[in-house]
C-alpha positions in Angstrom: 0.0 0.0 0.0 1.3 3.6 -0.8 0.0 6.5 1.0 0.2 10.1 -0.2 0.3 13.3 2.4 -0.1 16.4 2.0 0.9 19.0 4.8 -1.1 21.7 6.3 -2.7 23.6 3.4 -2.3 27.5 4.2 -5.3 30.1 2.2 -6.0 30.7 -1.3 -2.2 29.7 -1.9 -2.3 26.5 -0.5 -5.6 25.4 -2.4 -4.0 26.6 -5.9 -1.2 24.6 -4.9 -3.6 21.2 -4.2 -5.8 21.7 -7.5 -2.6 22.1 -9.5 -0.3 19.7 -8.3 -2.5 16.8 -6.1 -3.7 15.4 -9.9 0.5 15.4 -11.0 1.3 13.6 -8.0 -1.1 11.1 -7.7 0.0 10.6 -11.6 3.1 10.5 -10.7 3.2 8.2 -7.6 0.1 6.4 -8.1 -0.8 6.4 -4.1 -3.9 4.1 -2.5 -4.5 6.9 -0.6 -3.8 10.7 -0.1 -4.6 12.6 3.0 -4.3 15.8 3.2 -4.4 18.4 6.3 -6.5 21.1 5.9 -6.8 23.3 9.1 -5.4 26.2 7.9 -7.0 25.9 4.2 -9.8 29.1 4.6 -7.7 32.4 4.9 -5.2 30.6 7.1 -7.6 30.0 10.1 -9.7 26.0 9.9 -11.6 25.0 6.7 -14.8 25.8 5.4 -17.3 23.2 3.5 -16.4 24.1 0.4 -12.6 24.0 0.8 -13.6 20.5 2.0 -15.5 19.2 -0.3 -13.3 20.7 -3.4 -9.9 18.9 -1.5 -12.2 15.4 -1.7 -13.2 16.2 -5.5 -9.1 16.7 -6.1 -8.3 13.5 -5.1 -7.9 13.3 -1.6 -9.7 10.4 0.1 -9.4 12.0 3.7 -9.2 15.5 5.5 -6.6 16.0 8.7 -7.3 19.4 11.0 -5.2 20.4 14.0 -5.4 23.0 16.5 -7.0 25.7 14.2 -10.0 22.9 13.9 -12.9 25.6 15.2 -11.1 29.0 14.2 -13.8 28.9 11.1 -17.2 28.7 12.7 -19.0 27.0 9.7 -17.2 23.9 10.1 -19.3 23.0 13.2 -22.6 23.4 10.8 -21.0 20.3 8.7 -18.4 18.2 10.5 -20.8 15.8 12.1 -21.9 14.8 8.9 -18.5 14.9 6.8 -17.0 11.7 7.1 -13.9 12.2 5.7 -12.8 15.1 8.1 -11.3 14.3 11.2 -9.7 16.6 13.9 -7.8 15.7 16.9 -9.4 12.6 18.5 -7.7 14.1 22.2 -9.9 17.2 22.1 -12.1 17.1 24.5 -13.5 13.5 25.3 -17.2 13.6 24.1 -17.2 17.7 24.2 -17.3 18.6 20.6 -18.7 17.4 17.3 -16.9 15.3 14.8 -14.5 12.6 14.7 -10.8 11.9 15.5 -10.6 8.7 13.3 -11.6 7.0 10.5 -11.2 3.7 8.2 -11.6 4.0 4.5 -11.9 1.1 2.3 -8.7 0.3 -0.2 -9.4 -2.2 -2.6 -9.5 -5.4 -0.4 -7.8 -3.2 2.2 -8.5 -0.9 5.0 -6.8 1.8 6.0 -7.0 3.6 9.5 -6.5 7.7 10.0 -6.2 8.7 13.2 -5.8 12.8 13.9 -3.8 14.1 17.1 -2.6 16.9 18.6 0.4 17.5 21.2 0.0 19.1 24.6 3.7 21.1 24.7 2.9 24.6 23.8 -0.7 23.7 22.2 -4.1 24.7 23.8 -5.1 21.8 26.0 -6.2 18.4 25.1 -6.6 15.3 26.3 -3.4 12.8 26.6 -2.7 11.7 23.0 -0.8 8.6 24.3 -3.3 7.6 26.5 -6.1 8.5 24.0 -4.3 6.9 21.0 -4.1 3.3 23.1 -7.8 3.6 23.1 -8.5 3.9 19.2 -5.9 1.6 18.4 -7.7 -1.4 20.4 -10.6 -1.0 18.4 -9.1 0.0 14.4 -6.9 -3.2 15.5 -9.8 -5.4 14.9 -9.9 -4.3 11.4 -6.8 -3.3 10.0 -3.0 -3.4 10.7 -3.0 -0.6 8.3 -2.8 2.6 10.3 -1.4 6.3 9.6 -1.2 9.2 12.0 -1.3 13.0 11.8 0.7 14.1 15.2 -0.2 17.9 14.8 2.4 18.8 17.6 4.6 21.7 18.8 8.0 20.3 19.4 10.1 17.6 17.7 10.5 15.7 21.2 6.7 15.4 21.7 6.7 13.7 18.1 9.8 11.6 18.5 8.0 10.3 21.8 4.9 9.5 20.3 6.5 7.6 17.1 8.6 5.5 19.8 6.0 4.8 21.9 4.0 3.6 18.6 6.7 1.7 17.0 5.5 -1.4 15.9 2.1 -0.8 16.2 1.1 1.8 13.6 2.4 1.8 10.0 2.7 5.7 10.3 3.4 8.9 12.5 4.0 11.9 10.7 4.0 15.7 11.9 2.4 18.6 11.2 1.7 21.9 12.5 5.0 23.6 12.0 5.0 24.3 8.6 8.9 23.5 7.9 9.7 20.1 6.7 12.3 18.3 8.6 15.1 16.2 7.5 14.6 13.5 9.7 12.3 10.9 7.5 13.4 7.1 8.6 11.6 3.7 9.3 11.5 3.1 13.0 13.4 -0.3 14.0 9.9 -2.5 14.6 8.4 -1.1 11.1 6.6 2.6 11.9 7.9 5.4 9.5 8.2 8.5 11.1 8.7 12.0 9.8 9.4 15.0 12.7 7.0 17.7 10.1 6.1 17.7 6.7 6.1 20.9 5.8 3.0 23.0 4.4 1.3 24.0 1.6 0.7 27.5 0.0 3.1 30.7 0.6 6.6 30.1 -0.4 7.5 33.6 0.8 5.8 34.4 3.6 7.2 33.2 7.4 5.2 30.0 8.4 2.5 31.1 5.5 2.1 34.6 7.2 3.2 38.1 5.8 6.8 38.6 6.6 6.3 42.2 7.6 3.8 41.2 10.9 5.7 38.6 11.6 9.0 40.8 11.7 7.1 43.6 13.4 6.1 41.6 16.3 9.5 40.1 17.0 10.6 44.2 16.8 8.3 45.4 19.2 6.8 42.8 20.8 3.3 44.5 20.3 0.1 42.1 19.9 -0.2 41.6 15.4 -2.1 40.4 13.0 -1.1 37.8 11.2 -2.4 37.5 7.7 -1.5 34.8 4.8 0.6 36.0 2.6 -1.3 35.4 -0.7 1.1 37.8 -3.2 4.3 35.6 -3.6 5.5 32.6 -4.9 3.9 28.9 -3.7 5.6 25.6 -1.8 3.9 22.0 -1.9 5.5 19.6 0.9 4.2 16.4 1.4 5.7 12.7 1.9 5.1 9.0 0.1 5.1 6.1 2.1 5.2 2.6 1.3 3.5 0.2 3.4 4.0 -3.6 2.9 1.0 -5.4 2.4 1.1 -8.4 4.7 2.3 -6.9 7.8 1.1 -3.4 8.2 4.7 -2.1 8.7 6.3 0.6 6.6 9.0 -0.5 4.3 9.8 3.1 3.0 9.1 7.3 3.3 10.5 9.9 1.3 9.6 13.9 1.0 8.4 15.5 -1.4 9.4 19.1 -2.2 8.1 22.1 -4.9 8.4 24.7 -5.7 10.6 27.6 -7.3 13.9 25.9 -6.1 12.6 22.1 -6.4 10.5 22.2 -9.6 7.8 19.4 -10.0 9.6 16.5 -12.6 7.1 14.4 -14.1 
């Protein structure tokens, strides 16, 4: 099985980067199934219905979020019924709409998503560890095929969870960062891991944002808005991993990089 994801979509950017390039890639790669996280996708700030629903029509067979999940207040008007949009299973236990997993059909296959997000320097959650023991007892019962979205903070949160998780998942990758990291490996029991993936939309900006807000704050330390930048030039990061069939464990995971200074090869 190969799995295509995409990282954290940012604005109009980011979508102009998905309609463009998520048809190439699936070309070129020819995954089973793409994910995508989408919680910055509507001006930078969670995702909207018809964000959604366009991502699904692009190719992408389900939708991550993160800690931006309820910055766009439509979303709560359509999550419980969108199937393929998950947010962090560790919000709030029973507290808020939606779902923090789901298992999509592949062929003969299934294959498990679970969404979570880290507690170091991120608005409070539940424990992911603790929560992700939970989900795995019951996905176990129907597929050894599993992929997580860690939307987390810091690299030592992420490292800890993909440890803890060796073995048992096929997948943890990061998000949340925006800056892919150099760090993609296959875990010594068969869980391939990957620090960030990077994001999706302004290749110019600083984290997807205007440089000049982001610069001003760090010069006076005065409260900013932070606005996508939507006027430069456009990133796509996203990884490809291959997951052998029989066992459920990853057997490789690569990055995948474009833009002005890694153009797209067919």
């Amino acid at each position: 099985m190969r799995l295509l994801f995409v990282g954290d979509v940012v604005g109009d950017s980011g979508q102009q980067m998905i309609k463009e390039y998520l048809p190439k890639l699936k070309r070129k790669f020819h995954p089973q199934a793409t994910i995508v996280n989408g919680e910055n996708a509507t001006k930078g700030r969670g995702i909207n219905e018809s964000v959604y629903k366009s991502f699904l029509q692009t190719g992408a067979d389900v939708v991550t979020m993160g800690n931006h999940t309820w910055d766009n207040r439509e979303i709560q008007d359509f999550i419980g019924g969108a199937k393929k949009l998950i947010r962090p299973a560790n919000f709030s236990a029973n507290q808020v709409p939606g779902i923090g997993h789901t298992i999509i059909n592949i062929n003969q296959q299934k294959l498990a998503v679970i969404d979570l997000q880290g507690r170091v320097f991120m608005t409070p959650s539940d424990d992911p560890f603790a929560v992700v023991q939970d989900i795995l007892e019951e996905v176990k019962k129907e597929t050894d095929f599993i992929f997580i979205d860690f939307h987390a903070e810091t690299t030592s949160e992420k490292e800890a969870i993909a440890w803890f998780l060796d073995g048992q998942v096929s997948a943890v990758v990061g998000t949340h960062t925006h800056v892919p990291t150099n760090d993609a490996r296959i875990l010594p029991k068969g869980t391939a891991f990957m620090s960030d993936v990077g994001m999706t939309g302004p290749y110019d900006g600083i984290l997807g944002m205007k440089r000049e807000n982001v610069i001003g704050r760090f010069l006076s330390q005065m409260p900013t808005r932070f606005e996508v930048d939507e006027t430069g030039r456009q990133t796509l990061s996203a990884c490809v991993i291959d997951i052998d069939d029989k066992t459920g464990h990853a057997k490789k995971i690569f990055p995948v990089l474009i833009n002005d200074d890694h153009p797209f090869m067919d």
